[in-house]
Structures are given as C-alpha cells and as structure tokens.
N, C-alpha and C positions, 0 to 999 in steps of 0.2 A: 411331383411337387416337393416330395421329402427333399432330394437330390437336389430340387433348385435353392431350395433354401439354405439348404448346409451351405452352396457354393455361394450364396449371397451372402451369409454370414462370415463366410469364411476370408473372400475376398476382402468385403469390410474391416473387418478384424485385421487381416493382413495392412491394408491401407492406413488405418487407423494406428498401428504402431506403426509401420514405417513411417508417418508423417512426422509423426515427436520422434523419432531416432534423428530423421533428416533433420532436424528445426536443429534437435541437440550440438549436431555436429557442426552444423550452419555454423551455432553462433558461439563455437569451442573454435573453430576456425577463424572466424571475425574476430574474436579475440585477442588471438594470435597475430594477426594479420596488424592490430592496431596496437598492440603492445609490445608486442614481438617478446613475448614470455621466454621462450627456448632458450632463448640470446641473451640474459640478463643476468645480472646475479641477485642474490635473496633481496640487496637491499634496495635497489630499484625497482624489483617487482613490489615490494610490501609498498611503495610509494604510489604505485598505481590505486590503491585503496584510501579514496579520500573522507574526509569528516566523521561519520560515525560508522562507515565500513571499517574503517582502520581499527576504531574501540572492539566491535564482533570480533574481525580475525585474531587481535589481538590475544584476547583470551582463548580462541581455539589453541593457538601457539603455546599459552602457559599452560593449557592442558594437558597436551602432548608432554610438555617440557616437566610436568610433574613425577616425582615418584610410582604413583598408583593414581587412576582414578578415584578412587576417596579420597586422594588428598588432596587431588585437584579440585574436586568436588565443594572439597572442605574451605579450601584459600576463596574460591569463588564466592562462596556463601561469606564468608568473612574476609570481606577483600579491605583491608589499609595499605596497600603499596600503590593504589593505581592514582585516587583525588589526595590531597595533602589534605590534612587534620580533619580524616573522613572515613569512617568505615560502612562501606554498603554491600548489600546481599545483591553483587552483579549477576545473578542468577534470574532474580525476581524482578532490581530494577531495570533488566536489559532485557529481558528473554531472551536468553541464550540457551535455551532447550536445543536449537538447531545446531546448537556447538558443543555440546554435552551428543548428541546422538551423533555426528560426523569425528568426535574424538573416538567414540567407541569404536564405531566401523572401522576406523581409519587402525587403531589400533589392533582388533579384534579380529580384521582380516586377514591380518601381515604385512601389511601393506606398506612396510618401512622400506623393505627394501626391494620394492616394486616402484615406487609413486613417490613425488616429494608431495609433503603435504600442503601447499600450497595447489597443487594441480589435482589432489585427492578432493580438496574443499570446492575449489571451483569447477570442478567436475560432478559433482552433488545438484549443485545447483542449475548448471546447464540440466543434467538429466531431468530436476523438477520441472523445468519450463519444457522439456521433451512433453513430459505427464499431463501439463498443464494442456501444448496444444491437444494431446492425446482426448483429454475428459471433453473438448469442448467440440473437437470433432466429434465423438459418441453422441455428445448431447443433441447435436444436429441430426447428427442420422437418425435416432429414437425420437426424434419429433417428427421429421420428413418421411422417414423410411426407407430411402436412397443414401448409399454412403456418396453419391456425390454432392451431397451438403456437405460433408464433413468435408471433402479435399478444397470445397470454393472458402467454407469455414477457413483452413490452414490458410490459404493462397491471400484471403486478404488480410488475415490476423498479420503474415510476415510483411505483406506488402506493407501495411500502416504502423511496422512495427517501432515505430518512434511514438505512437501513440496507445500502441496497447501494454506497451511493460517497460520498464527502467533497468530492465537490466543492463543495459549498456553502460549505466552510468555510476551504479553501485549493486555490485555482487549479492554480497553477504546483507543488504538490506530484508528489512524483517519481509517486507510481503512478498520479494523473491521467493524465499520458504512458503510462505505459507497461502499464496493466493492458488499451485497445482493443486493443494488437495481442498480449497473453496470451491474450485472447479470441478474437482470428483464427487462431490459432495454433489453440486447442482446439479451432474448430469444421473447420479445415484435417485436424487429428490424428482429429476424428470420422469423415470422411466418407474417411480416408485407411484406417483399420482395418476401414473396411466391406468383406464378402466379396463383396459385386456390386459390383462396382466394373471400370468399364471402363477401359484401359490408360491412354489420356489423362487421364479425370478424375484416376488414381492418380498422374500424373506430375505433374499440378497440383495437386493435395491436396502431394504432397512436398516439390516447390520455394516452395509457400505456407509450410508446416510448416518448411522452413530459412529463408526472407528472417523471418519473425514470429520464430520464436525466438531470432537472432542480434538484431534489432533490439530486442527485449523486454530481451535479454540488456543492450542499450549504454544503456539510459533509465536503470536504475533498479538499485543497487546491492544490493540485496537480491535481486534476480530469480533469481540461484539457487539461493536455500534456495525457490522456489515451484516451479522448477522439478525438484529435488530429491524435494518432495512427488508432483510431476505423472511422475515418472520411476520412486519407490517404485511407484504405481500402476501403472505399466506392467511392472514386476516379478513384481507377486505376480500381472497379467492373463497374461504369457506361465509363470511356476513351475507354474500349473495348465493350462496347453496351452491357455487359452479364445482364442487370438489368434495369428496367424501368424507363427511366432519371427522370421521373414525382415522384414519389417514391423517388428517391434520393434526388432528391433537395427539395422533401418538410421535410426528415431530416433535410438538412442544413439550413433550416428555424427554425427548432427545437435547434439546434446548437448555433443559432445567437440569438432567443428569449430568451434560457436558460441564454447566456452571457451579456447578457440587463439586465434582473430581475436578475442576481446576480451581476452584478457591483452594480447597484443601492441598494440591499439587504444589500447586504456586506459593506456596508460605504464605497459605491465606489472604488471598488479595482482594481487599476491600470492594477494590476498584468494579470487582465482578460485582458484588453484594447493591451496589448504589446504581449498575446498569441498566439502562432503558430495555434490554431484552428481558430481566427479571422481571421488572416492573408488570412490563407487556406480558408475558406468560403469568404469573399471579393474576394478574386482570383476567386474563379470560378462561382461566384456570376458576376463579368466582363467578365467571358469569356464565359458564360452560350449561348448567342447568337452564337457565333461561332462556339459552339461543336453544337447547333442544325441545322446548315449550315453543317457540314461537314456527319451528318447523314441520306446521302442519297444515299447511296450506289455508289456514282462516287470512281473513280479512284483516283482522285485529293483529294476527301477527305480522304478517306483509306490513302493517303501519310500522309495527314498533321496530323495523328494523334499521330506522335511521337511530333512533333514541336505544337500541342495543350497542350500534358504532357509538354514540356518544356515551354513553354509559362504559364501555368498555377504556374508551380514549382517558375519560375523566379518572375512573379509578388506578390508571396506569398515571398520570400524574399526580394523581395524592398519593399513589404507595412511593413513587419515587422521590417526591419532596420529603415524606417522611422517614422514609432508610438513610436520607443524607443528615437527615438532622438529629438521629441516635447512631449512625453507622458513622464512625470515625475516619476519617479518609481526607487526604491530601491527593490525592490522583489526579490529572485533567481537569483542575478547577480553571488553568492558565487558559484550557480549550473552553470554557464556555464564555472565560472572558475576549477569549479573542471574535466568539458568536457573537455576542453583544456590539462589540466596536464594529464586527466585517458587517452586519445588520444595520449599521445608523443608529442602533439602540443607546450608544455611548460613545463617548469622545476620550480621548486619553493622552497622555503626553508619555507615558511609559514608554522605554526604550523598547524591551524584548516584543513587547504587543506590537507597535510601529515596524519592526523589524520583523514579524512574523507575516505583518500583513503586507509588506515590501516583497515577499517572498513570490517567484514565479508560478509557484506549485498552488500557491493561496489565493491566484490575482483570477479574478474571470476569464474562460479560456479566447482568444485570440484569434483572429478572423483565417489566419495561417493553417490552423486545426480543422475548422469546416472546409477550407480549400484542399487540401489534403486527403478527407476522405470523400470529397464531393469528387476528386481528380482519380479518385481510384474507387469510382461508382461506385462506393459503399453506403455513403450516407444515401444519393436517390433512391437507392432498392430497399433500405430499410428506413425509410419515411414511408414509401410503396408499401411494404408487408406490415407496420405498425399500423396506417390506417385503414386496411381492411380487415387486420383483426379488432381493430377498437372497435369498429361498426359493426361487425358479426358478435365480438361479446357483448354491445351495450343492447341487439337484436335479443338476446338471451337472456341479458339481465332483466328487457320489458318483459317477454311472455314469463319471466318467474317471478316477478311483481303483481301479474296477473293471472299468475297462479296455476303453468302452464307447466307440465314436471317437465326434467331432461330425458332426455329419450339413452334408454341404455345402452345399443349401440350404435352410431353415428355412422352411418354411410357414407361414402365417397358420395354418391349421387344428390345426397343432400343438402350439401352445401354449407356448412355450418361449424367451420374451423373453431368458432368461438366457444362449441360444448366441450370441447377436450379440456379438462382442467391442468395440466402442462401447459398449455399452450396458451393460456389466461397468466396463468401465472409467470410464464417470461415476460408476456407483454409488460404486466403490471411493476415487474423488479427493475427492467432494462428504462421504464419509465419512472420510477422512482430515482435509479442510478442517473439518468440523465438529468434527473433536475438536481442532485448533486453538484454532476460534472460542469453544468450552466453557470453554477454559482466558486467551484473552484477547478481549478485545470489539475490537480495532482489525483481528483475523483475520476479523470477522465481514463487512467489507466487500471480501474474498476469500472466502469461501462463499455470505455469499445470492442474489448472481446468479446462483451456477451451481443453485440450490435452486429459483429460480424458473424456470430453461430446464428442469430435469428432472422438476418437477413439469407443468409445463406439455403436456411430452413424454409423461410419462405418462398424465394427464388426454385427453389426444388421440390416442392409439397405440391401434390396434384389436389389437396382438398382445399387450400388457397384460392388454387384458379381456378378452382369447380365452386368454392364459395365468389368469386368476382364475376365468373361466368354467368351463373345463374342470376345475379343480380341485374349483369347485362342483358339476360334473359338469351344467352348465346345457346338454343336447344339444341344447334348441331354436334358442338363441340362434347365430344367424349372423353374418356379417362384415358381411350387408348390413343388419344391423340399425338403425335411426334413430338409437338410442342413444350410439351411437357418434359419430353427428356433434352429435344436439342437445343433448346434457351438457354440452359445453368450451363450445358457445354461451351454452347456459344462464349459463353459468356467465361466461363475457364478458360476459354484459348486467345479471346482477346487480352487479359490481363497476364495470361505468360507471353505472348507477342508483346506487349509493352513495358511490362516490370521485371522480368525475366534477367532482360539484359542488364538492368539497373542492378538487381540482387547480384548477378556474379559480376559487376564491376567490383563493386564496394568488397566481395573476397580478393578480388584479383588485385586491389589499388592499394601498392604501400603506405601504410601509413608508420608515425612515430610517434611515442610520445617519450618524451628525455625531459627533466628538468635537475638539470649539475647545481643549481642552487641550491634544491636540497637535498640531494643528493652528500653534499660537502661538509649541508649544516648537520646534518644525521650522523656521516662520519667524525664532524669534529666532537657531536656531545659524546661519540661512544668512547673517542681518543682523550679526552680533554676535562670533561665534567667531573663533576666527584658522583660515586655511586646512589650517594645521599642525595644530592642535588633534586630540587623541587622548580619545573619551569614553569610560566606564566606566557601565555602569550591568545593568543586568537584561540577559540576550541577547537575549529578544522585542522589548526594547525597542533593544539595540544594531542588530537587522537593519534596523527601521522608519528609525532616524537615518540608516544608510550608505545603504539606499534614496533615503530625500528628500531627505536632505542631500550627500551624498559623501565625509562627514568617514571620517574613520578611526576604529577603534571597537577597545575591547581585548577585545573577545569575538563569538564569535558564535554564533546559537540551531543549534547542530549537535551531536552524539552518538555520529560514527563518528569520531573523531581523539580521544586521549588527551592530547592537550594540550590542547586546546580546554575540554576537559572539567574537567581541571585548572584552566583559567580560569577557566571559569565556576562552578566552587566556589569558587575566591578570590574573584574579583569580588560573589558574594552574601555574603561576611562583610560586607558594610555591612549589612547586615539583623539581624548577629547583636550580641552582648555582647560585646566588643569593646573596647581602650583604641581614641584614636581614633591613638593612635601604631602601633598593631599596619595600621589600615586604612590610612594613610596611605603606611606602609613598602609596606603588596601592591598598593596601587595607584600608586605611583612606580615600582615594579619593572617593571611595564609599560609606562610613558615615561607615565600617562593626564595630560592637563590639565582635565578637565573631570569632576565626580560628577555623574550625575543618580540623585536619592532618586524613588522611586513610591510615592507616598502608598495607593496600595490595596493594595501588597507589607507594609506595613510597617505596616499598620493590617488586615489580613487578616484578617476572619475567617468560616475556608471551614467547610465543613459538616463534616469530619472535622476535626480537632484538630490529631492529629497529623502533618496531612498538608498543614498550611503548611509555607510555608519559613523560616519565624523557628523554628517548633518542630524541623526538621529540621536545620538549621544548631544548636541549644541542644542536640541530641542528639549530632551528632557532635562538636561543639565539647566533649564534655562539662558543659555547663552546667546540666544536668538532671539532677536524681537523684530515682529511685523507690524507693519503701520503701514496702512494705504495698500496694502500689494507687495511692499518692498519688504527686508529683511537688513536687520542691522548687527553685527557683532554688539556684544554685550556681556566683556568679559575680558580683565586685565591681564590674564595670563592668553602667552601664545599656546597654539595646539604643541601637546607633551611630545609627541611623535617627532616633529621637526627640533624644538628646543631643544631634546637633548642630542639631538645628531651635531650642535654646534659645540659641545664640550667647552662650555663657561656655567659658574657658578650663578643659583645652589648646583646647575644639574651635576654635575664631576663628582658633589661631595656625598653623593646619594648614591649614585651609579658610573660604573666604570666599565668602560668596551672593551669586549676580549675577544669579539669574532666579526667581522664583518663580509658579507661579498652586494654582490647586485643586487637582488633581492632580500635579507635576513641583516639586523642589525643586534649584537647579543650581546646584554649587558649583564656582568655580575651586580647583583644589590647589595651595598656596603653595608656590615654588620655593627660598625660603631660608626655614630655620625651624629653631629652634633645640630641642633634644629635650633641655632639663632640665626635668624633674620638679617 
C-alpha cells in the first residue's frame, strides 16, 4: 500500500508539472509562430505590445535602463517624464511590483548576457501561466483523487483557451501575473478545508494559503473585489456549519494581515481601507461570538441563522459606507459609477462611462461563448456535476437545519459529495463567478478555469457517481466498477482525437503580424521630434510612443485615476465637432507639441453605431439630436479630424503637418498664433 501510494503520488506530481511545462512552451511557441519575435528587430517587437501592455513594459525597460535599482526605484515612485504637467508614483498607480521583481531577476541572474530582456520578460509570464495550469490540475486531483482530473482539467482549460485567459492578446497585463498564484492559493484553500488532513500537510496548505494571497493581493489592483467574492463564499460554506468555523476564520485572518502589509507596501492605499473584503472580514470578525452561540444545535439557533446572514450583510454595508465617508479616496469611484449606468440604475451622457460600457469585455457574454464550450463538452458535464452537488449540499444543508450533525468521516458508500466542505465551496465560488461572467464577458476569464477543474473533478470523482447512483438507488453498481475510470478516459481520448489536431495546426500555421505605419511613425519621432516634445494623440496609441520612443505623452491608456480619465476625454475631442480653436486651447493646456490624427479612429466604422468614438464624443459633446428614432447633426463646426487634413484657415494657423503616411497624420501645434476670428 506504502509503494502504491508513493507511485500515485509520484506519477501525479510528475503529470502535473509536466502539463504547465508543456502549456508554457505551447504558448512561448505560438508566440513565436504569430509574431515571429526571432526575426524582428527591438522596435517591431515593442509594437507588438498594445494599449496599456506597452505602459507595464515600458518601465520594466527604464528599470533596466537605470543606474541602480534604487534609482530606478526612485524615478518610478517620482515619475514626471512619462504624463506632461504630472507627477505620479507609477509604482502605486500601475502596480508594477511585477516589474520591480522581473528587473531584479533579470538583473540578479546575469542574465544580460544570456537573454534579451524582452524574452527574459515574456518568459516570466509564460512560465506563470505553466503554474497557473499546474495549481489547477492539483486542485482537481485533491478533490477527485485521481490525477486524471487534472490532465482532463489541462485538456479542456487549452482546448477553450480563448476563453480561459488573455494572454494572447496582452502579455504584461496585470492578471496575467497575478491570477497563477490566485490559483495556488485556491488549490492551497482546497486541500487546506479538507477534514483528512494530516497536521503538516494543514500547516503547509496554511503558509501556502498566506505567501499566494498576500502576493495575489501586491500584482494586481483589483485582487480584492475577487477575493471578496472568494471570501462571501467561505461565508455562506461556515453560516450553514458545512466547514470547520476554526479553518475559516483563521483564513480571514489571512485576509486581514494580507490587507495590512499591502496598505502599508503599496504607499498606503486607500483603495484597500474602503474594500468590500474589509468591510466583510470586520463584519464577521464582530459577529464571530454570536455564530458560535448559535452553534449548538437548539432550535432558536437554527432560527437565527438567516437574521445572523442578515446581520452580518447589514454591518458589512455600514462599515463600508462609513470608511468611505472619513477614509479619503479617489480610487474606483468611475467603477461604481459605471455599476449604476451597466444596472439601469442611471442614465448618462458621459463619454468615458458610454465608452466603457461599449467595451467587448463589459458587454454581456455572447451566444458564440456557450457554443464554444458546449462544442468542447465542457459546459454539459459541468451543468451535470453543479447540479448534483447543489442537490447533495442543499440534502446537508436540510438535516443541519434539523439538527442532524455531519458525520466526520464520509464514506465512499454513502453517497454524500455534498459533506466535504472543499467541494461545497467550489460549487458555491464557481457559482458566484458565474453570475459575474452572465453579467460581463471580461469575468468570463475568471470562471472558465475553475468550470473546467470542477467539471473535470466531477467527471473523475467516484463519490459523485456513488452520490447519483444511490439516488438512482443503482445497488449493483460498486466503487470498483470500470466505469468509473473508463468514462474521464473516454472521454480524454475523444477530445485529443478532435482538438488535437486543431492545437498543433495553429503551432504549425504561419502567421504575421507587420504594421510599417508604425513602424515609420516610431522611427520618424525618434529621428525628428525634439527630445522635449510632449505628444497627444489616442491613449493606445500614446502607450505604444512612450514605449518605443520615450517621449513624453499627455495621456495614458489607464482607467483607475480620475485625472487621466479626464485627459483622455479631452485629448479624443480631436475626433469630435469641434472649432479648431476650442482643440487647440485643450491641447496647449497640456504643454502637447506634437497631434497625431488615426485615420481608422476617425474614419471608423465599427459594427455598432453608436459605439464609435466620434459618435460618443457628438453625444456627450451634444452635437446629436434625436427626435422620433432619427438623429440630427447639431453643430457648426465640421469633425476636427477631417478639417484639418484640408489645410485652410483657422486650421494652418494653429497647426502645421510635418509627417504623414496611410494610417498617422502628425501635426506640430503653433507656439505663436493669433485667435481672431
């Protein structure tokens, strides 16, 4: 028995890294394959990094490019070369911790003259997404028990890998960092909640569960509104007793110390202090005495445990209504406003709101999404494995409403997948994240991972189909039944006979990506521009300039700072109706020297209407009027965009061309100019 277990453990373990090796290299090849990196020189490649990827690299670059790490450290934290008449702590406003710790390495290793640092960086982050498939196979297999959960986990996490991660489409984006070790974290939390659990495993399940959560916590500034989510879950798992309250709340101690060391880390960031997870951990951190009052099996307590969830909801909303209204903070107020509008709650004529909620990432997900994982039987098997565990824990939740203890340990022959508190608790997160994802498609690459470790779990878990069996009342069927193992096979060998080939197409299939326009426009500001030179133009396109070029730019493609935001709707009134005196005055306000016009912004035409930016800018600028259905211009001036490409007066005496090709039109802004009429 010793022997067998090693070789099971062993094997697993073996499996389980090799699958994030393979995954890593997969998509360090597919990379390759679509960029064709080898082949290029710096400034093509840095082009491949579009909108706010390009901002992250950017500064790994001036890290490197520093003296010393403290002094790049130092420019960081006091950065004015990057927004014009702007100094911000790019440390704090960016988290860029992942580029503080990839300068290090990268440094620290030798690695200069091994690795260009462009392939040092994106090699970081391939390896996270190795780690990431890694944690999620473990987490399968320590639910199931069979590591072939874990290999059906990888097979369909890659197969639907357009819906489980972005990395294809930006690198250096924050939850590339930081969703592997959310991962190692849940599958740490899984194996941590288990009731067979030996002392040591529980003590390295715990210290894994705090180093992943603090570190999840310092990647990625949103990390906890998901930990929030991952926290309600462990709420309603300990409100119904399915979970050892001791276990729970030494999480939420983890929770509360993460939020400590990173206020304090982060140059004190508000943003943590006004958080829904505070809020939620204080709450029940006060009401922690009263739920252990009511777990004693009386009558009276069993009542009060709805009025304890309301009680605990309630003062988790007044503590957080009240940290906002003495805790000072500008953080994510733009995201509750945009709750409000995406809710029906409010209506708005606001450009950046309209434009956020235009956004494909914010739009409800799309019938294409369920066809897709319904085509690669993911979603039928986990509709299949959610509702037989909803029905086994809601069987758990009545007998401990009526006052029935859980039994300490759960048998295979029993039938009762819904006592494990692991296994309550996937259900309850995966269904939480899904009502997310329902409501925005960019939440969907936060749930389908964990949809494929649970269906995968479930497809391979013999106490599953011994809990469905038994309900079917099947007495023949055993534990040692075939079925049990040759279904999840089955079922692995149909999906490499169909998607198999598909995956090594797409390595094998040349792809390109070239764009000489900017290419041209990059090289002429590095030949051409003055060092001073301050540009204006679209943010996607100001991040790509500060990247290749190093100029200064008067905006950037960013969303959590309320000034920036404010730029960046001034900066796109060149798109709108417009005197050219009105655009002249907002972009001299910013010190800019240079306009560049995007000829496909300004010549736009997307598949919704209203969901360009010349129509959303003629919306809130007022220059649109509806009546009846119809829509009328309403506004003397032509769109800025076109006028000045005709070089007649005022436009000439405001702005004068100095670079043009197919795509990019670059105007210097006149420094003396006279404003009559």
């Amino acid at each position: 028995m010793l022997i067998q277990r090693f070789a099971k453990l062993f094997f697993g373990c073996l499996a389980a890294v090799t699958s994030g090796m393979m995954y890593a290299v997969y998509l360090s090849t597919y990379h390759e394959r679509k960029f064709w990196f080898s082949s290029r020189q710096e400034l093509e490649r840095e082009i491949t990094f579009q909108g706010d990827s390009a901002i992250y690299y950017s500064f790994y670059k001036e890290l490197l490019k520093a003296p010393s790490f403290e002094r790049g450290v130092y420019e960081l934290t006091h950065n004015n070369k990057t927004v014009s008449l702007k100094t911000i702590n790019a440390v704090q406003q960016m988290t860029l911790y992942p580029e503080l710790i990839a300068s290090v390495l990268y440094q620290a290793s030798g690695s200069e003259e091994v690795i260009e640092p462009v392939y040092f960086y994106i090699g970081i982050v391939f390896g996270l997404q190795g780690i990431y498939v890694t944690a999620l196979f473990v987490t399968s297999w320590v639910m199931s028990g069979t590591w072939l959960a874990g290999m059906l986990t990888v097979a369909w996490f890659i197969i639907n890998r357009t819906d489980t991660t972005r990395i294809d489409y930006s690198i250096p984006s924050r939850e590339n960092w930081a969703l592997p070790y959310f991962a190692c974290q849940v599958a740490a939390l899984t194996g941590y909640l288990k009731k067979t659990l030996n002392c040591s495993a529980e003590k390295f399940c715990y210290l894994l569960v705090s180093a992943s959560t603090y570190t999840f916590m310092m990647m990625w500034e949103y990390s906890h509104y998901l930990l929030f989510v991952q926290a309600v879950s462990l709420f309603l798992l300990d409100s119904f007793a399915l979970a050892q309250t001791e276990k729970v709340h030494e999480v939420y101690k983890i929770y509360l110390f993460s939020l400590f060391l990173g206020y304090l880390l982060q140059f004190e960031n508000s943003a943590l202090l006004v958080s829904p997870l505070l809020s939620l951990i204080a709450a029940l951190m006060l009401s922690k005495c009263l739920q252990m009052n009511m777990k004693k099996g009386t009558f009276m307590s069993r009542l009060l445990k709805i009025m304890y969830i309301y009680l605990v909801l309630t003062i988790t909303v007044t503590l957080n209504f009240l940290l906002k209204m003495f805790v000072p903070h500008k953080e994510n107020e733009h995201l509750l406003k945009f709750i409000e509008v995406k809710l029906g709650l409010n209506t708005t004529k606001n450009f950046t709101m309209n434009w956020l909620l235009c956004q494909e990432s914010l739009q409800a997900p799309s019938q294409d999404f369920f066809l897709r994982l319904t085509q690669s039987s993911l979603l039928p098997f986990y509709i299949l494995v959610l509702i037989i565990c909803l029905f086994s824990v809601t069987q758990v939740i009545f007998r401990r409403i009526c006052g029935e203890p859980l039994k300490e340990t759960v048998k295979l022959e029993d039938g009762r997948i819904g006592e494990r508190p692991e296994i309550v608790y996937h259900v309850i997160h995966t269904i939480l994240l899904g009502c997310l994802a329902m409501c925005l498609e960019g939440m969907k690459y936060l749930w389908t991972p964990y949809v494929c470790m649970l269906a995968a779990f479930g497809v391979c878990s013999p106490e599953l189909w011994m809990t469905l069996f038994k309900w079917l009342r099947l007495k023949a069927v055993t534990v040692h039944n075939p079925f049990l193992l040759t279904f999840p096979t089955i079922i692995g060998f149909s999906l490499w006979k169909e998607f198999f080939p598909r995956i090594m197409s797409e390595l094998s299939e040349l792809q390109e990506f070239y764009d000489p326009d900017t290419v041209e426009l990059m090289t002429w500001i590095k030949r051409q521009a003055p060092v001073a030179a301050v540009f204006a133009g679209s943010p996607q396109l100001m991040g790509v300039i500060k990247l290749c070029t190093g100029w200064m730019v008067s905006s950037l493609p960013l969303y959590n700072d309320d000034d920036l935001l404010k730029r960046n709707e001034n900066i796109y009134q060149i798109y709108s109706k417009r005197s050219a005196e009105d655009i002249y005055k907002i972009l001299t306000s910013y010190k800019a020297n240079f306009l560049v016009i995007e000829d496909s912004i300004c010549n736009e035409v997307g598949p919704v209407r209203g969901c360009r930016v010349k129509d959303l800018l003629d919306i809130a600028n007022g220059h649109v009027v509806c009546e009846e259905g119809d829509s009328y211009a309403d506004s003397k001036y032509g769109r800025f965009c076109h006028e000045i490409k005709m070089n007649y007066s005022p436009y000439v005496n405001y702005f004068t061309r100095v670079y043009w090709n197919r795509s990019y039109f670059v105007y210097k802004i006149n420094t003396v100019i006279s404003f009559q009429s």
